[in-house]
N, C-alpha and C positions, 0 to 999 in steps of 0.2 A: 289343410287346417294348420299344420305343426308350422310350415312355410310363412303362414300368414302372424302365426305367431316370431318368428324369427324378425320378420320383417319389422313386424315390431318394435322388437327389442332394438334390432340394429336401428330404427329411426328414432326410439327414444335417448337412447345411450349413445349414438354416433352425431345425430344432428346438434347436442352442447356442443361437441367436440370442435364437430366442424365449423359451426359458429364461432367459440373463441377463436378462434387460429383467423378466421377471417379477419374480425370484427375487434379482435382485442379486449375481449369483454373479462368479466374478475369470473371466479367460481367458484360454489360451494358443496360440500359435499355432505351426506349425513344419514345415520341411522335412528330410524322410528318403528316401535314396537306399540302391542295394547289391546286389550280385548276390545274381540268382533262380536255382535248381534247379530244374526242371520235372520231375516224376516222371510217365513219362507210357506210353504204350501203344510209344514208341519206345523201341528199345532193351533191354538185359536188365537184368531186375529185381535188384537187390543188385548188380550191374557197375558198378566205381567208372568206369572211362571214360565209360558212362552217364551217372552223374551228374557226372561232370567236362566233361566233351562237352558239354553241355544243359543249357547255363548262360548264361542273359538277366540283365538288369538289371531293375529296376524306382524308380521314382520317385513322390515321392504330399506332399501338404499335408494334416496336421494338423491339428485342433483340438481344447484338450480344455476344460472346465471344473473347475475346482478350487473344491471347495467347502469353502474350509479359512478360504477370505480373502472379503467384500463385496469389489466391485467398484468401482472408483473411488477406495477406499481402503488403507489398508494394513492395517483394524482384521480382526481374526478370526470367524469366524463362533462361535457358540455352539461349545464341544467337545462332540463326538460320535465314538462312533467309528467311522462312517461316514463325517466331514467330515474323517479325520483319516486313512485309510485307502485311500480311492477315489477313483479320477478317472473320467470318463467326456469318453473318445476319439471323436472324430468325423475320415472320414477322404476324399479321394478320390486311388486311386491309378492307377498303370500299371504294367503289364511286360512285355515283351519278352522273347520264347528262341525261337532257331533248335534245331530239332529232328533227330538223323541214329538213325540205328541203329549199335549198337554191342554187342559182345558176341560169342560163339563162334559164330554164325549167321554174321556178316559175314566174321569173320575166318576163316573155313575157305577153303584155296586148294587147289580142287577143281574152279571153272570153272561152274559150273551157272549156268542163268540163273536160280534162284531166287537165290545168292547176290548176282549182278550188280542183280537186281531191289531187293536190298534195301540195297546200297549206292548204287544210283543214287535212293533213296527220298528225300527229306526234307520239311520244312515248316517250319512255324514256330505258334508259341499268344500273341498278344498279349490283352491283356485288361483294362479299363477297370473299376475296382471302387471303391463305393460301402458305406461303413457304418459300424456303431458297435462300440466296444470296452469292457467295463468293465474297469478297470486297479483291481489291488487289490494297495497295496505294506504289505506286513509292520509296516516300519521306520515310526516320524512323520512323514507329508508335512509338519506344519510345522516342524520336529527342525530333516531337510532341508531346508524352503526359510530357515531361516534361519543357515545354516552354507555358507560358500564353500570349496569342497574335499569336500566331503560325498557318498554314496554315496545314492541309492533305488531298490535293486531292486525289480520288479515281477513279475504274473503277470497274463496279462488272457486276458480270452475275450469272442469275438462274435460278427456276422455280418455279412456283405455281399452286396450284388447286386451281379453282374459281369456285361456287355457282353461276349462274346469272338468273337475273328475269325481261326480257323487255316485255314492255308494246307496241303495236300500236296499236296507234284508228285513229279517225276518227270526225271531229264535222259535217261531212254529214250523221253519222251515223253510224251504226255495220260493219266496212269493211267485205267483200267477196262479195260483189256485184258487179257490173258492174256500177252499180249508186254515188255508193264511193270511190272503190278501181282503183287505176293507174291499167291499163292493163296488166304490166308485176309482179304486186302484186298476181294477181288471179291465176297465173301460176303455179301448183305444183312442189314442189323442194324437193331434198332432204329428200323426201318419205314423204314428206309434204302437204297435199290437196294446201298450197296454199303458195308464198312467203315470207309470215309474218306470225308471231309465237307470243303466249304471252304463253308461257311455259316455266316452270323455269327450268332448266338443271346444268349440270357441262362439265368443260373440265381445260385440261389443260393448260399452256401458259409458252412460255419465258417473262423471266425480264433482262432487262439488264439499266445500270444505269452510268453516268457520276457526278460526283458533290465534295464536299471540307467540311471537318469541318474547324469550326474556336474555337480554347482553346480557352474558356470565364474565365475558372478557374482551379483548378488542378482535380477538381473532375465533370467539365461538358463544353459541348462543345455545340455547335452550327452549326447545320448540314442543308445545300442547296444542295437539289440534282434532278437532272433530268432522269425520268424514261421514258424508253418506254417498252412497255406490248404488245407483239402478243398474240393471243389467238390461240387455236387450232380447233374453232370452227368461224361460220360465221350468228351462233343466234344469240349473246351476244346482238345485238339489236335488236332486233325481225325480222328483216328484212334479206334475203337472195333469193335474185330473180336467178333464174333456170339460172346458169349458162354455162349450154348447150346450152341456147337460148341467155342468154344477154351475150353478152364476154365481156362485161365493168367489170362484176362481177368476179376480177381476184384475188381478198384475201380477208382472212377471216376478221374482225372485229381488231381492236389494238388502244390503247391509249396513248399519254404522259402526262407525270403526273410531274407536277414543285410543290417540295414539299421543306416546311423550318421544321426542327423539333430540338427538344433538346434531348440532351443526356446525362443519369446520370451513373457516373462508381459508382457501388453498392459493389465490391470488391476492 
């Protein structure tokens, strides 16, 4: 698993490299932070508390290549419109979210210990991801990069492998009881003794992303952008109740991520 993630890293962070030096392409570098959404098996589904509630940060470095400009210089590549349209994102992020339950199950005040059970529930989904994005802006990447004040909106789609390590406890104590654990927790899943997990894993995920730089300068921009993240997996919060028995349980794990970052052209 650790291997698969190394591999990773090393193809997203070494194949820019190896690219410019071939290819002679320009390159930018850049840091993006912003609170994460975790949509996740906590909580009710469409309940803004939900997603209000269960909301982590994440943080991550950039890389992209621009293949509009040689590298080293300022002269332009051949026009194409491909060279004039696309970048290609390379990336490795993190994020963090504490996880609770939220929704008309918790808030019923009735006394039962199933309610208690699920208010005394929580955890957390951190997650270490690795990969690449193709970025395709409408507008002239070189329009934009040679206009200070200027707009380039984007749309990109990709993939990642992510590392993830969630947590579920319990302040009634060690879940897998019948004393602590919600009933449909106890339930084995996915060759699982039981619905919740605190084992770190990997899987892979789509990225797909809507958002705009704005030219601060000739040589850096200013980038907002909005990520959504599926996952391929339905851990990433430690939670995954049998979904042969719950049919509520209809997809895996996914997050949005509203990130602001900068970005420095290095070539």
């Amino acid at each position: 698993m650790l291997k698969k993630m190394l591999f990773a890293l090393l193809f997203a962070i070494g194949f820019p490299g190896l690219s410019v030096a071939q290819f002679d392409l320009s390159s930018e570098v850049g840091l993006i932070m912003g609170p994460v959404t975790m949509q996740s098996d906590y909580g009710e589904r469409y309940n803004f508390d939900t997603n209000d509630g269960n909301t982590g940060f994440g943080i991550g470095i950039v890389h992209y290549l621009n293949f509009s400009y040689s590298a080293g210089s300022s002269y332009y590549t051949p026009e194409t419109f491909w060279n004039d349209h696309f970048k290609l994102r390379t990336e490795l992020s993190y994020s963090y979210t504490k996880l609770e339950h939220f929704g008309q199950w918790v808030d019923r005040d009735n006394g039962s210990l199933d309610v208690q059970q699920l208010r005394a529930h929580y955890g957390s989904a951190s997650t270490l991801s690795a990969g690449m994005q193709l970025e395709y802006y409408p507008l002239s990447i070189r329009d934009f990069t040679a206009t200070v004040g200027s707009f380039g909106p984007f749309v990109s789609l990709g993939a990642h492998y992510n590392y993830f390590n969630p947590t579920a406890k319990s302040e009634l104590g060690p879940l897998g009881s019948p004393q602590t654990t919600f009933p449909k927790y106890l339930t084995p899943s996915d060759g699982k003794p039981h619905g919740f997990s605190n084992d770190p894993e990997s899987t892979w995920s789509i990225v797909s992303s809507i958002g705009t730089r704005y030219k601060l300068a000739p040589l850096s921009d200013l980038l907002v952008d909005l990520r959504f993240q599926y996952y391929f997996s339905n851990w990433v919060d430690g939670l995954n109740p049998n979904p042969d028995i719950y049919k509520e349980n209809k997809a895996n794990d996914w997050l949005v991520w509203f990130n602001v970052g900068y970005i420095y052209y290095i070539d």
